[in-house]
VOGU-3710 file (C-alpha; in Angstrom, 3 decimals, decimal comma):
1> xxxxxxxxxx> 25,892/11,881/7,474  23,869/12,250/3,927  20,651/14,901/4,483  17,593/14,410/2,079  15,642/17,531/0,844  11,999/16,583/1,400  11,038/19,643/-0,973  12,830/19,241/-3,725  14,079/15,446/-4,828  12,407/13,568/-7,086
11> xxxxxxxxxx> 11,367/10,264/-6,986  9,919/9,276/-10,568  13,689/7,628/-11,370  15,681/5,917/-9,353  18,756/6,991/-10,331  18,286/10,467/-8,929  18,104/9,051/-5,020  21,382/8,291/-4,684  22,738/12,339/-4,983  19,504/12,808/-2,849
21> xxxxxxxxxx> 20,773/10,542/-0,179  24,444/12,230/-0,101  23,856/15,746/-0,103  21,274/18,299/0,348  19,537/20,502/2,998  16,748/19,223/5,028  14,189/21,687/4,705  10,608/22,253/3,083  8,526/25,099/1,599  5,687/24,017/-0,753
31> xxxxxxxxxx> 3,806/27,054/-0,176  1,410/25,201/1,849  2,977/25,552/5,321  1,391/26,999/8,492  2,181/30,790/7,667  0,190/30,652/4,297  -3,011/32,201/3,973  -6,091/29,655/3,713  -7,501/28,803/0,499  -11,665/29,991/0,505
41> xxxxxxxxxx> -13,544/27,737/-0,761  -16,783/26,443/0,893  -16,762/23,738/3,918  -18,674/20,747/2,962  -18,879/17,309/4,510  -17,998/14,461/1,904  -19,185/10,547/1,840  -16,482/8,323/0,817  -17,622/4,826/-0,151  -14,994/2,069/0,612
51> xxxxxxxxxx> -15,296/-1,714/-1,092  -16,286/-3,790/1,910  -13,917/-6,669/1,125  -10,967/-4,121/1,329  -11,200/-0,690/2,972  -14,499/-0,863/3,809  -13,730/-3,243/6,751  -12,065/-2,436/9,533  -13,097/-5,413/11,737  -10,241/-4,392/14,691
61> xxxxxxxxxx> -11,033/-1,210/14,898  -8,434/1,876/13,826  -5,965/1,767/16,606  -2,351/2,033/14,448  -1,070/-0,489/16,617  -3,875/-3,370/16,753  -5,871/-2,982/13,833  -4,953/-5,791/12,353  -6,316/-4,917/8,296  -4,819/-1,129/8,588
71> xxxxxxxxxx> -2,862/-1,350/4,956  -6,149/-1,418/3,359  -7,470/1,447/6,039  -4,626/3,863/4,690  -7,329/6,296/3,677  -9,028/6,154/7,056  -5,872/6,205/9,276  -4,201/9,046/6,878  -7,634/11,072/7,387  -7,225/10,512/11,544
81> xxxxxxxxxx> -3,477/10,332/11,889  -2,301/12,473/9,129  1,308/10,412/9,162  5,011/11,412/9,105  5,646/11,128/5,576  3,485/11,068/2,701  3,839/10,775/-1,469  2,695/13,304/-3,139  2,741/14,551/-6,322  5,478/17,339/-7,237
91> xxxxxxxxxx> 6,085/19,324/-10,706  8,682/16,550/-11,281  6,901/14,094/-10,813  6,181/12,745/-7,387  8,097/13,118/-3,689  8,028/11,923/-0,306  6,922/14,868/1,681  6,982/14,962/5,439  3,661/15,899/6,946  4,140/15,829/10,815
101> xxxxxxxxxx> 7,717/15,598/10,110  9,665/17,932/8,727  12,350/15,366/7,274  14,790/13,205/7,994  18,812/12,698/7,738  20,672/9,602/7,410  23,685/8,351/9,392  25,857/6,139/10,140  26,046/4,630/6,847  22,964/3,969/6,819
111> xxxxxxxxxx> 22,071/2,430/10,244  20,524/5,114/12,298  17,054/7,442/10,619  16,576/10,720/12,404  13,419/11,736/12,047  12,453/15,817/12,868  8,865/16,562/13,954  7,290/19,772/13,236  7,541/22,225/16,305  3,817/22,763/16,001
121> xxxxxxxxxx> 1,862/20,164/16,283  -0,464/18,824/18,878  -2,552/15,741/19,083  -6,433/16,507/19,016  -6,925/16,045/22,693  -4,103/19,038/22,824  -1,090/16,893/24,224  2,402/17,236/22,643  3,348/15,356/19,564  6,932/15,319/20,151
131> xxxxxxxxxx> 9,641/12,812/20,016  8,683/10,230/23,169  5,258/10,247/21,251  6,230/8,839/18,333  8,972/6,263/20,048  5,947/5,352/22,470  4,158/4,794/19,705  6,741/2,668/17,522  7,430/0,665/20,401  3,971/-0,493/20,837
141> xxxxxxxxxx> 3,407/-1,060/16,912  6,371/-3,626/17,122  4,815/-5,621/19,858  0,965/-5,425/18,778  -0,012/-7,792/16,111  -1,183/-5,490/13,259  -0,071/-6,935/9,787  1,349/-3,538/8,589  4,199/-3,314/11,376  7,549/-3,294/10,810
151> xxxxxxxxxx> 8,727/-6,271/12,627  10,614/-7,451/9,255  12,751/-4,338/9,008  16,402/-4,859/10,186  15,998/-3,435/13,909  18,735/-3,419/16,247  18,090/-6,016/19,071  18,310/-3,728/21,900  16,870/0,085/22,017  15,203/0,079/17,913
161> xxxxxxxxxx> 14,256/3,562/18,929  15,791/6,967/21,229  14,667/9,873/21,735  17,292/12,449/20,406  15,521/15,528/21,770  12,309/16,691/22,282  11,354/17,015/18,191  13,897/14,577/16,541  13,290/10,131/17,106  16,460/8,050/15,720
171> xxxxxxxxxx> 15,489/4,754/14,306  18,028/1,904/14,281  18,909/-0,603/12,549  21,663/-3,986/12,253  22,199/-2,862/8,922  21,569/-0,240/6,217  17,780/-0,188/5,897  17,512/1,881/2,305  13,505/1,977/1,551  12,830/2,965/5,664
181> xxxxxxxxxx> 11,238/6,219/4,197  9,586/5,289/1,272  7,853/2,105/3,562  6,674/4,429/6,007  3,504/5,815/4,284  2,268/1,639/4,153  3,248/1,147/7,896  1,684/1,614/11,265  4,901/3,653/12,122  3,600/6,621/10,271
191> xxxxxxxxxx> 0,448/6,770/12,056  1,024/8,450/15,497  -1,502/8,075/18,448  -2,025/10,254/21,376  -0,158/8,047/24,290  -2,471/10,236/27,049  -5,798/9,216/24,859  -5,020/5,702/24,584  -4,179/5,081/28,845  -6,793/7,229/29,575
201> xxxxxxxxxx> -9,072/5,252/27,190  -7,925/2,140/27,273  -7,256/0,087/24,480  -10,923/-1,246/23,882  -12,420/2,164/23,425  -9,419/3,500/21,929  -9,496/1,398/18,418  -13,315/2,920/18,541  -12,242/6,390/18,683  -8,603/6,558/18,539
211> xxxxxxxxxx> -6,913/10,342/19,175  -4,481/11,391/16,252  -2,475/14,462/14,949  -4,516/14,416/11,709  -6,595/16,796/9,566  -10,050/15,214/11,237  -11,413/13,981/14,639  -13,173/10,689/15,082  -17,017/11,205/16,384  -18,308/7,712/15,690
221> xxxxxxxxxx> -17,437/4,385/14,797  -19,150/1,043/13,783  -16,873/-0,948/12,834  -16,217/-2,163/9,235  -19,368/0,033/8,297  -19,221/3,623/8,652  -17,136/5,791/10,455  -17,979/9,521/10,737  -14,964/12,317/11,050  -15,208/16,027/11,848
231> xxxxxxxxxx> -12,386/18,890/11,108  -9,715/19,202/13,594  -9,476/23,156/14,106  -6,101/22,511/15,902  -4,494/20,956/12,448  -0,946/22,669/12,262  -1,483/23,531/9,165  -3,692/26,687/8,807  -6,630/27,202/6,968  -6,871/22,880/6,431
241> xxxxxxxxxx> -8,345/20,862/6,182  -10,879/22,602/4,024  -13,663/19,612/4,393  -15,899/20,118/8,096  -16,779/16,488/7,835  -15,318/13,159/6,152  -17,154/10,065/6,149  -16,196/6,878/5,291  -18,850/4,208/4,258  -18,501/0,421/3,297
251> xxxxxxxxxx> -20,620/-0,708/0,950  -20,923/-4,101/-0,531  -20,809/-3,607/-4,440  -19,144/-1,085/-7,293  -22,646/-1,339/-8,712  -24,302/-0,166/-5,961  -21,578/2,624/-4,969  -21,785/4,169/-8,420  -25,456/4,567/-8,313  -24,937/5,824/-4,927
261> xxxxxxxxxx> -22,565/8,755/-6,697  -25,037/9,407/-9,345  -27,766/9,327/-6,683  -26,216/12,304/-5,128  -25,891/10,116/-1,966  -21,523/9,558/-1,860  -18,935/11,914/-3,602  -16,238/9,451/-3,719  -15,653/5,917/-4,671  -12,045/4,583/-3,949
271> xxxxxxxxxx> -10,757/1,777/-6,018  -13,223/1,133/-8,367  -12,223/-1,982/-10,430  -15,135/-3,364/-12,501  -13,753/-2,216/-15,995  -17,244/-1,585/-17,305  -18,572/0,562/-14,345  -15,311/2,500/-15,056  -15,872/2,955/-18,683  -19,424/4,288/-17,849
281> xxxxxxxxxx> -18,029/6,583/-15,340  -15,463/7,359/-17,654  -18,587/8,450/-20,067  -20,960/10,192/-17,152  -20,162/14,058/-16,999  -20,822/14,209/-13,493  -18,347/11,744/-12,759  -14,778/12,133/-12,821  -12,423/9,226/-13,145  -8,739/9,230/-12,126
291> xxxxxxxxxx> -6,577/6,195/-13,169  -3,773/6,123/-11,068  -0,587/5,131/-11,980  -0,248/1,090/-11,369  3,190/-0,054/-8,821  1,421/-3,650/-7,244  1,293/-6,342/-10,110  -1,311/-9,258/-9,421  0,770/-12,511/-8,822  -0,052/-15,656/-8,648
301> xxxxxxxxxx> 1,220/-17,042/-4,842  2,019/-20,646/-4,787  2,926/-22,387/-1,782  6,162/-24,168/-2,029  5,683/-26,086/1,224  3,308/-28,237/0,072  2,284/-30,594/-2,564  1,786/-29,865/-5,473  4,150/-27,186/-5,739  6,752/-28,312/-3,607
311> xxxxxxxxxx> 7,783/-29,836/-7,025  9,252/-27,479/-9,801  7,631/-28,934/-12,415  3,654/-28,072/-11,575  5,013/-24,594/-10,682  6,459/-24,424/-14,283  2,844/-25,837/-15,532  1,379/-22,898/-13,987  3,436/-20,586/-16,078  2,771/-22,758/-19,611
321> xxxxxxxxxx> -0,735/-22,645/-18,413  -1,289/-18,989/-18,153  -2,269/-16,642/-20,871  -2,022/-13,167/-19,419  -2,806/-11,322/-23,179  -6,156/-12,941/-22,825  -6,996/-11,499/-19,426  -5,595/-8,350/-20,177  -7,855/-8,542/-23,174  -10,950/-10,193/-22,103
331> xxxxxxxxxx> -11,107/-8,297/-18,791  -9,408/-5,006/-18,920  -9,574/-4,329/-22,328  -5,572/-3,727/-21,971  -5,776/-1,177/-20,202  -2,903/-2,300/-17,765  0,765/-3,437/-18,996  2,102/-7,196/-18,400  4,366/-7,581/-15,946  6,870/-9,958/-15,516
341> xxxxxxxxxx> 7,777/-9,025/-11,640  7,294/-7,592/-8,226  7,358/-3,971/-9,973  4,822/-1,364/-11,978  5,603/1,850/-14,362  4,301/4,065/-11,785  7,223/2,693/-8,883  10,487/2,679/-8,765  12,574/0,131/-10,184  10,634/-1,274/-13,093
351> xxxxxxxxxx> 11,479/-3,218/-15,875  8,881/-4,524/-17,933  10,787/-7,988/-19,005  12,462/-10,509/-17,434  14,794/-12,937/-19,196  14,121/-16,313/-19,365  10,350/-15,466/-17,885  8,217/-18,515/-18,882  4,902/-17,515/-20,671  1,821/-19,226/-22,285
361> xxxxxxxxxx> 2,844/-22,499/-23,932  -0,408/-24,689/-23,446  1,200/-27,769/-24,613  4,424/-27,858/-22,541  1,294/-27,373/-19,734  -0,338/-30,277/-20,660  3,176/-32,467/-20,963  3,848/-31,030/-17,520  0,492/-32,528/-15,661  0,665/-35,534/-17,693
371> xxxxxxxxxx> 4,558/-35,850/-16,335  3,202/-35,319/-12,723  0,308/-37,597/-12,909  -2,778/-34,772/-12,837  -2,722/-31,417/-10,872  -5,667/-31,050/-7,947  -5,529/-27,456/-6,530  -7,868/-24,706/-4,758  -6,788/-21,496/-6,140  -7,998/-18,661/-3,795
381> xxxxxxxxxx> -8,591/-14,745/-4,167  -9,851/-11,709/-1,889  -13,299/-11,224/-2,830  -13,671/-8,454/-5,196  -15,556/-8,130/-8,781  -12,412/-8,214/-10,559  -10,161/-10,505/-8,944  -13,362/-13,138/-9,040  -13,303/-12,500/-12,851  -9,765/-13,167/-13,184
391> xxxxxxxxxx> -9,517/-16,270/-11,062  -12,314/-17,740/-13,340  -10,575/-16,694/-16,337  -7,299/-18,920/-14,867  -9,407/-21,662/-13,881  -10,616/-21,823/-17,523  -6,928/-21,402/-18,894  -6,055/-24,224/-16,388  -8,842/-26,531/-17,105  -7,577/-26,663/-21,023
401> xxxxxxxxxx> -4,374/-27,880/-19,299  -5,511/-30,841/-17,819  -5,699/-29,357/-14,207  -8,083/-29,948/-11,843  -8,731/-26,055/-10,237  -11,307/-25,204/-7,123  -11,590/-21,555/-6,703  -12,179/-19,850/-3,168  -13,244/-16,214/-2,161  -11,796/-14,595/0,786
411> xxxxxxxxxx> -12,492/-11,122/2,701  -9,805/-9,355/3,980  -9,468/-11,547/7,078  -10,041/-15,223/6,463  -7,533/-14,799/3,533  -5,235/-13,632/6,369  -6,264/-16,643/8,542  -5,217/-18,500/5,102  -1,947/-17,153/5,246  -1,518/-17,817/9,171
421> xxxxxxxxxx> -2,925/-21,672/8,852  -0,118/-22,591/6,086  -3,151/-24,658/4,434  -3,103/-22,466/1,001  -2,221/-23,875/-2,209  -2,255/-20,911/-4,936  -3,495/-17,328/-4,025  -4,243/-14,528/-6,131  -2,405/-11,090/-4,971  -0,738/-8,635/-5,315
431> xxxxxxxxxx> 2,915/-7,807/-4,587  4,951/-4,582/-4,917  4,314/-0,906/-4,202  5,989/2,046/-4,654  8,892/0,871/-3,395  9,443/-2,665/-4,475  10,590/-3,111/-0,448  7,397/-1,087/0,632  3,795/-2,496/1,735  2,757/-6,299/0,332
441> xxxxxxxxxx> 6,582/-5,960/-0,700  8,823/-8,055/-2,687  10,135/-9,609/0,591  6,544/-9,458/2,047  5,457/-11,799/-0,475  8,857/-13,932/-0,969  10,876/-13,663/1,947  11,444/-17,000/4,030  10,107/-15,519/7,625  7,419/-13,426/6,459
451> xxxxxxxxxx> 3,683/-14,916/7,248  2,782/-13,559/3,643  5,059/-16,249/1,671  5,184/-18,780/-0,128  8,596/-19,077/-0,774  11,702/-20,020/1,857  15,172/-20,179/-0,339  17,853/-18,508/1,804  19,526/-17,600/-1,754  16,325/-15,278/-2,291
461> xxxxxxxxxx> 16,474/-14,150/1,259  20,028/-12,881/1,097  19,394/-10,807/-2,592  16,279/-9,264/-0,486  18,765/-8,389/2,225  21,449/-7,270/-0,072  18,739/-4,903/-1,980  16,924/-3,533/1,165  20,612/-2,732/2,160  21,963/-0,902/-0,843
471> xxxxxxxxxx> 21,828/3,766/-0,379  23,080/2,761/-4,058  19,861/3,074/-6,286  21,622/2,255/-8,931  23,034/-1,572/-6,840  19,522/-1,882/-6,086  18,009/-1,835/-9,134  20,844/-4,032/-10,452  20,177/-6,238/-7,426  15,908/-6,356/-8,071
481> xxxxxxxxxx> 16,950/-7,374/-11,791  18,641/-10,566/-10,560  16,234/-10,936/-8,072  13,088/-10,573/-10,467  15,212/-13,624/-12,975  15,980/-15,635/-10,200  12,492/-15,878/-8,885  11,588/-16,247/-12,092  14,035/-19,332/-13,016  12,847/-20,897/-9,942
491> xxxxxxxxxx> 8,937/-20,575/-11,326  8,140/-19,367/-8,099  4,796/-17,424/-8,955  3,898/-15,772/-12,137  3,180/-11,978/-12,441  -0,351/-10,848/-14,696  -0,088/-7,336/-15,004  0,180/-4,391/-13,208  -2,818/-3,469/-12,301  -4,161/-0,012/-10,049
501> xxxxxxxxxx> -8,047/0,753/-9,314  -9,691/4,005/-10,337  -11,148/6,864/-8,247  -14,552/7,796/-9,338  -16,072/11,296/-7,666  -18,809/13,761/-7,975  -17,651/16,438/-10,295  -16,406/19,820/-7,992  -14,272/17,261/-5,401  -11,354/17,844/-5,771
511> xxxxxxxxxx> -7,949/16,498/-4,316  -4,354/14,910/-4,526  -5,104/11,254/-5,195  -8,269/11,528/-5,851  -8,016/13,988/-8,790  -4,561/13,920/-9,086  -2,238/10,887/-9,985  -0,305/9,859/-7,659  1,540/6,189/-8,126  -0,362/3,846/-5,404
521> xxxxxxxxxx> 1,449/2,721/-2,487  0,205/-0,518/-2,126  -2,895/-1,202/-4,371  -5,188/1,908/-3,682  -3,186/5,724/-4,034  -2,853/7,319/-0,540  -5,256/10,290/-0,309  -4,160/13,434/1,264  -7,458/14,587/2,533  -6,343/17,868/4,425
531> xxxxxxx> -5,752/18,850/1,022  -9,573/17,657/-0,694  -11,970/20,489/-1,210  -15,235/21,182/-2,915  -14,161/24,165/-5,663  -18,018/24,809/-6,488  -20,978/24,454/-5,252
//
């Protein structure tokens, strides 16, 4: 059995998880546990502005299980739910820190995850969070339809999940499942619902006001529009969370959020991604901007099922055809690196090059479509200032090439009904997280029976599988290396850069991701809002 130290091991390299994974103790003391004394500090209520075509909509409500956008609604189910396992940043660097848990051991090679709750925790309503809780929970989140459940990992057919004793859930799986703990924080399995709440509820009024273990308490809800939170005084941990109120409020524009934050009427804008409003943030000394460290390049998603690219050689035209230096340039003044794969600098994993990669040759382009007859194709994108500006810098760039590109703008779910019909022809994501295997993942994006796809090669499957597999960091980086050229050979979809948004607050909010980098873990950084305070007045 290897034993990971929660407290201590540090994720910024991967080489360092593989001692991590063999030997250690399984304990934690950050100085923040239930014995410390409470920080004082005066309790405020925040407004946190979400971009409606992304957090800001919520359109199935927040049950874990059933709301069916809930990777975007990270912030609001971390807020409610509070979640096993959470990065955070560390002196090193950054961790994965259990929150509700206190850690985890694996064993059996790999096959089995034993997770140990904290001893002190209750859900709001005041019912035990203890082990049949969370496998309850799990249970459901496999059979309910919400895009962020696990149904990909490598489950065992019969009995995924037992109940060890009353504080410790084993998860199982057919084979080694390596990034299990580093997926959690993107995955419905982290956020744990009060079984009693939801039957005595029901499901309908339960996504409305669902019942969690988290730092806050759910008062109201309309959906996809604002939903007000007040401080659970039963949090395990004492003295937190330090806010009495969170809300969380879509609004339809950056422009209109950041005059709402010099206004004096929000304190927090998550994701910002206009590069000018940034720089004038950036600029405003009552504004404070924190670039997080980027782990989800944009990629351009092209469906190999059907015509055009079903043939190599108008995927390879799409390569030719793109200039990433010019968007980089033109649109965020290179900030962000190129990157030529499913990883960023802030994750794990990352390598900026791959060999062979194919990049801007606008006349092999043009001898491609010639060779093919013309190229017709609707190139689509989630609806967003910035990836709008960089789809019509790629219809330009394609134009020159002799291609005939319609563009199409997508909230967050028609560009999932996209994805379900198998219509699509070219889509503008992203793919990766902080764990290559983790959230819109390598194999969310590539893998043959994923919805998300637009790739089915059984060769690509089984270096996914081989990866996902490896307690080796070192065999999985070698693995993702092969993985990242072979994807690449195959002109399967072309990475731009890797790209993170910015938070913008009110100056005297403080708060880890917020104010403190903290790599994203899928495009946004996961907020640990027990921790965010007001330090003046």
């Amino acid at each position: 059995m290897g034993v990971l130290d929660l407290a201590t091991t540090n994720y910024r390299y991967p080489l360092l998880v593989a001692a991590a994974l063999a030997v250690g103790a399984c304990t934690e003391s950050d100085g923040n546990d239930a014995g410390a004394a409470p920080i004082s500090q005066p309790r405020k209520e925040a407004v946190v502005l979400l971009a409606a075509e992304w957090g800001g909509a919520w359109p199935a409500g927040l049950d874990p299980a059933t709301n069916t956008t809930a990777r975007p609604d990270a912030t609001q189910m971390n807020a409610i739910f509070g979640g096993l396992f959470q990065l955070v940043a560390t002196p090193g660097g950054v961790a994965i820190k259990g929150v509700l848990a206190e850690g985890y051991e694996i064993a059996d090679d790999g096959h089995t995850i034993l997770i140990r709750l904290r001893k002190d925790v209750r859900f709001s309503d005041g019912t035990p969070f203890d082990a049949e809780a969370v496998k309850f929970n799990i249970v459901r989140d496999l059979a309910e339809p919400c895009t962020c459940s696990p149904r990909g990992w490598p489950w065992v057919e019969s009995n995924p999940v037992t109940v060890v004793d009353e504080h410790t859930v084993a998860l199982h799986f057919a084979r080694p499942y390596a990034p299990v703990i580093h997926s959690l924080p993107v995955s419905n399995v982290n956020w744990i619902a009060s079984p009693t709440a939801l039957m005595r509820m029901g499901g309908d009024q339960f996504r409305i006001t669902p019942v969690g273990a988290g730092p806050f308490k759910v008062v109201s809800n309309q959906f996809s529009t604002k939903v007000v939170l007040e401080r659970n005084p039963d949090y395990w941990e004492r003295g937190k969370p330090y806010l009495d109120r969170l809300i969380f409020q879509s609004i339809g524009s950056e422009q209109a959020a950041y005059q709402a934050l010099l206004a004096g009427d929000a304190h927090a804008y998550e994701g910002m991604t206009s590069t000018p409003l940034v720089k004038q943030a950036q600029e405003n000394g009552r504004l404070v901007v924190t670039q997080q460290p980027p782990t989800s390049p944009y990629v351009i998603q092209l469906n190999t099922a059907r015509p055009p690219f079903d043939d190599k050689r108008a995927r390879e035209a799409i390569y030719y055809a793109t200039n990433v230096d010019a968007i980089r340039e033109g649109i965020f003044h290179n900030w962000y690196p190129v990157s030529q794969s499913f990883t960023g600098p802030g994750g794990l994993f990352h390598h900026e090059r791959v060999e062979r990669y194919r990049t801007y040759d606008l006349e092999r382009a043009r001898a491609l479509v010639h060779e093919l007859g013309g190229m017709r194709i609707t190139l689509g994108t989630l609806r967003s200032f910035v990836s709008e500006q960089v789809t019509a810098a790629l219809q330009s760039q394609w134009t020159q090439a002799g291609i005939d590109v319609t563009i199409a703008s997508y909230d967050v779910a028609p560009i999932i009904g996209q994805f379900r019909s198998g219509g699509w022809q070219a889509l503008l994501q992203t793919s990766g997280s902080y764990d290559p295997e983790a959230g819109a993942s390598v194999s969310f994006r590539f893998r043959s029976d994923q919805l998300y796809t637009g790739v089915h090669d059984p060769h690509l499957d089984g270096l996914l599988d081989r990866a996902a597999a490896s307690l080796d960091p070192a065999e999985r980086d070698r693995i993702y290396i092969e993985t990242s050229e072979y994807i690449s050979d195959q002109a399967y979809a072309p990475f731009l850069l890797a790209f993170a948004p910015a938070q913008v607050v009110v100056r005297g909010l403080e708060g880890p991701g917020l104010t403190t980098r903290i790599p994203a873990i899928l495009v946004n950084t996961g907020i640990i809002w027990q921790d965010v305070r007001f330090v003046s007045e």
